[in-house]
N, C-alpha and C positions, 0 to 999 in steps of 0.2 A: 176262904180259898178252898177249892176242889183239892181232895187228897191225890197224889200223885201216882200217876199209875203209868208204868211204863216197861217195854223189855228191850232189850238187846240184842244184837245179832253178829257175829265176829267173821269177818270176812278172811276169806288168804288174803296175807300179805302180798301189798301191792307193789310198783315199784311207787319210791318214792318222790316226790317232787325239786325236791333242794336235798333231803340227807343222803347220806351213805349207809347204803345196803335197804332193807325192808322197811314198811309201815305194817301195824296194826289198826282196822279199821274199824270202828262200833259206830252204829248209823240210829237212829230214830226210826221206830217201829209202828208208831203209832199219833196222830196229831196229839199235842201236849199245849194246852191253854197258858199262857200266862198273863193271868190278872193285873191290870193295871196297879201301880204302886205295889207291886212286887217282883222277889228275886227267886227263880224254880230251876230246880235241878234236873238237866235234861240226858245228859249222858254220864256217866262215869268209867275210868280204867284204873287196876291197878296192879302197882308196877312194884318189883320187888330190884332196888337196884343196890351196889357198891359203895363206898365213898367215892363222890368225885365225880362218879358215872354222869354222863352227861345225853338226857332223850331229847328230843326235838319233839315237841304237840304243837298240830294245830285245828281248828275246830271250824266249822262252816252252821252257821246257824242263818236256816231262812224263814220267815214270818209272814204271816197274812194279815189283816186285821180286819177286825167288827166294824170297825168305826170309817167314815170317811174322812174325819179328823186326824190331827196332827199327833203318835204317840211317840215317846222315845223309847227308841230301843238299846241295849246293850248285851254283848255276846262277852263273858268271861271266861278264861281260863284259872282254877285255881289249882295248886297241890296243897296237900298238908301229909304230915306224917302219921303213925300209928296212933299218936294222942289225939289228934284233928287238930291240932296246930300250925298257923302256913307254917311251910318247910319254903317260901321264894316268893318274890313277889308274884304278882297277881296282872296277867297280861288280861286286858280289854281294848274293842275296839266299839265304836256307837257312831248309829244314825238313827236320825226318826224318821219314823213309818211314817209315809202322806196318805194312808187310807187305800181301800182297797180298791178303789174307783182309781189307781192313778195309775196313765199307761205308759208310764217314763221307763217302767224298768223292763227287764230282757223278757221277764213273764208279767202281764201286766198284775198289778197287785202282790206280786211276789217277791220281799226285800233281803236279799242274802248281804251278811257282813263276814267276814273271816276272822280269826286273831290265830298267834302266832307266841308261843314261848319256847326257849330252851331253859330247858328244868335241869341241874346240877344238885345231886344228893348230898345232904352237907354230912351225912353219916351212913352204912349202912344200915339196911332196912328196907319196909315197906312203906310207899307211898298210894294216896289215892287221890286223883287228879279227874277234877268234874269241869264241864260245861253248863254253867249257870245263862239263864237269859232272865232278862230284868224290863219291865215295862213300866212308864213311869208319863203323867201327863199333869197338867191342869184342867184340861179338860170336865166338864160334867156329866153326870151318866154314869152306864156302866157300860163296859165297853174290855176287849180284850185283845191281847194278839195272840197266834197260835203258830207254834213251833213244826216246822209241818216235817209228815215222815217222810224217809228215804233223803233227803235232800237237808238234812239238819246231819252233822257225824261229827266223829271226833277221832281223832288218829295219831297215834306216838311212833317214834321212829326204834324197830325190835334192837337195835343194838347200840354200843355208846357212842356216842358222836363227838369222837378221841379231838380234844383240840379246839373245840365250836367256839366260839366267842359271840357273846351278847352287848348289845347298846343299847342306852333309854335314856331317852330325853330330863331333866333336871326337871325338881320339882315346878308343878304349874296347879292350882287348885281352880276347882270349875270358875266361881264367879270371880278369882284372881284380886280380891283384896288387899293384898300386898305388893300388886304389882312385879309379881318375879316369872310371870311368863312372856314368851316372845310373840312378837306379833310383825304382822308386815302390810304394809295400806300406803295410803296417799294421805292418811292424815295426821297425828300426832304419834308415827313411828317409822321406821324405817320402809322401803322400799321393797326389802328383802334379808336375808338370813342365810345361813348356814345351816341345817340340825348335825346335831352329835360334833359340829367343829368349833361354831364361835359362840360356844352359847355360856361362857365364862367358866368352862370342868374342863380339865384337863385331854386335850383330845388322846383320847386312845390308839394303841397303835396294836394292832394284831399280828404275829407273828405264823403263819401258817405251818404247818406240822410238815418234820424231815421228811418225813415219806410220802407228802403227798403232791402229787404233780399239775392237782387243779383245786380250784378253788369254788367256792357258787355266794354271793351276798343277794339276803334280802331286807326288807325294808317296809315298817306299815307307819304311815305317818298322821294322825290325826289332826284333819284342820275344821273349823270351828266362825262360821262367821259372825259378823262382830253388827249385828243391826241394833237402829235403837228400842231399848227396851230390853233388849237380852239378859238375863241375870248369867252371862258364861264367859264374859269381857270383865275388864278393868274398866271404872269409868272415865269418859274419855275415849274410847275406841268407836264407839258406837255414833259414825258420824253421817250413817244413810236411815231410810226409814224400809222397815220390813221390804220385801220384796225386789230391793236392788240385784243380789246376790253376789257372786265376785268369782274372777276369773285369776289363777294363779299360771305360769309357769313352774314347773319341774325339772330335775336333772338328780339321777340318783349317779354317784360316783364311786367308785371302787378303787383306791389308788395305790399300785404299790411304789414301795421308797426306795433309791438308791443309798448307795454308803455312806452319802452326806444327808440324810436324811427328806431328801427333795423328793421330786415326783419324776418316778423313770419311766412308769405306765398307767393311761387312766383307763380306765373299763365305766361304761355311761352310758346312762339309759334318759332319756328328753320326752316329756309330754306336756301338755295343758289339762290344765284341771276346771272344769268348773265347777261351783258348789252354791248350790240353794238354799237359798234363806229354810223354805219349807224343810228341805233334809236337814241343813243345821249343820249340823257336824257329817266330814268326809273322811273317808280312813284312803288318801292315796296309795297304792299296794307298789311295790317296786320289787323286779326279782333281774338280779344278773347270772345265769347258771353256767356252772363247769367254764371258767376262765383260766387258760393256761397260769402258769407260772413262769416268767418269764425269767431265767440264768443267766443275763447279761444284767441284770439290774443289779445283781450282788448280794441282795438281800430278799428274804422269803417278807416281810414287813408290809402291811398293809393298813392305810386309814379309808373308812368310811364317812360320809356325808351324804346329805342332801340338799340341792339350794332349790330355796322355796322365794320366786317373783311373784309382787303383787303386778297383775296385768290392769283389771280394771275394778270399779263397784267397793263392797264391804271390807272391812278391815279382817283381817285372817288370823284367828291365833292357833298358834303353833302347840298343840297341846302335850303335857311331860308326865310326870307321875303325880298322884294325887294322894292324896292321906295317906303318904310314908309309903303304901304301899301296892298299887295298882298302875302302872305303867300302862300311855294308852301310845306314846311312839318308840318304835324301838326296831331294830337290828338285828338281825344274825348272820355269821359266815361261818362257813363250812368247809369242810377236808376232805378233797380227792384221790383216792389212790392211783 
């Protein structure tokens, strides 16, 4: 593996897109290779925070590839503390690269994925929190993808994000030999789902901060088609052959509760998804911003979900955290003054 050679550039603070008050923005300076069946470090920040303190990161990682073949890709978030120890779970999102030949996306050949965590200091101190990309195939050959500059960054919110509240989906491991992930198809599962409500954990309920008058929730949900052959299903799921694909509906909900714990207002967002056998895994992105707070409901109280329909094609799984500790769906809401 080529030694890593890379610098930095620190932008003014932007405004931000969901947090409250500034971002700090570090962008990739330079194209950054990464070698198939490997994990390279493409950007890093660090952050000197409080106990409790609460940043908001998120990272934009886009790729080209060598190959006109199939690579996966994956865009991580880690922190860890002064030891290099995590200090949080570990947020990722993934899809694979269909080759540089492919004119599906908005630049042809060029694959952006996002991911998204709120980091909470479990002590003061310094942390340091990088964007890893990972490239991984069966494929033969050699072959690569490249992190390309200006359009790869990584960006933490300059102040604490008093109040923020996180969600993430329950454990689901990739080839799911236990069968403890969700899924939704036409064939040996249900139709459809819940995330973060009925997925047997306690639904959460967030209480939004005295002082703030609006709220913003987002939402990255990793879905994952289920064709035969795929080592990324439970077996059993896998009941089309390569190339079906599958079409899901969406509906991201925001819902605050009245004093009886019921629903006084939904806040919703509705799309269709489709997802390619080829890309494999989709990270559908959901964002509700600045929603008032509504004073006739009674209560500042708020639950998130998503419900995820199978429309047509492969079986869909709904992908959660994997080895204790990498989170690939998950949540966050935010506090408006």
């Amino acid at each position: 593996m080529a030694a890593l050679a890379m610098t930095l550039v620190a932008l003014a603070p932007a405004a931000a897109r969901a947090d409250s008050g500034s971002v700090t923005h570090v962008r990739l300076t330079e194209d950054i290779q990464i070698p198939r069946g490997t994990t390279v470090e493409l950007l890093r920040l660090t952050l000197a925070l409080a106990a409790g303190e609460k940043r908001h990161l998120k990272t934009r990682l886009e790729t080209t590839s060598s190959t006109t073949g199939i690579v996966g890709l994956t865009n991580r978030i880690k922190c860890t503390d002064s030891t290099g120890a995590p200090a949080s779970v570990v947020s990722a999102s993934a899809r694979n690269h269909e080759g540089y030949d492919t004119s599906t996306y908005a630049i042809p050949g060029h694959l952006p994925i996002y991911a998204d965590l709120l980091f909470t200091a479990p002590t003061a101190g310094a942390y340091t929190c990088v964007l890893y990309g990972s490239a991984y195939s069966t494929l033969p050959g050699s072959y690569y993808l490249t992190a390309v500059t200006d359009s790869t960054w990584l960006e933490v919110s300059d102040s604490d994000q008093k109040g923020a509240q996180w969600w993430q989906n329950p454990a689901c491991e990739s080839a799911d030999t236990a069968g403890s992930c969700t899924y939704v198809g036409d064939g040996a599962t249900d139709p459809d789902a819940w995330v973060f409500y009925d997925d047997g954990t306690p639904v959460h309920q967030w209480k939004a901060d005295t002082s703030a008058t609006a709220v913003t929730a987002q939402a990255n949900v990793e879905l994952t088609t289920c064709y035969k052959g795929t080592a990324s299903c439970a077996d059993g799921m896998d009941k089309y052959e390569r190339g079906t694909n599958a079409v899901v509906d969406t509906r991201f909900e925001f819902v605050q509760l009245d004093t009886a714990g019921h629903t006084c207002r939904t806040h919703s967002s509705a799309s269709r998804k489709t997802i390619g056998d080829d890309g494999h895994h989709y990270v559908a992105y959901f964002s509700l911003p600045s929603m008032s707070i509504d004073t006739t409901c009674g209560t500042r109280t708020f639950i998130m979900r998503v419900y995820i329909k199978h429309v047509s094609g492969q079986t869909v799984k709904i992908d959660g955290v994997q080895n204790g500790a990498t989170s690939l769906t998950n949540g966050i809401a935010f506090n408006h003054g």
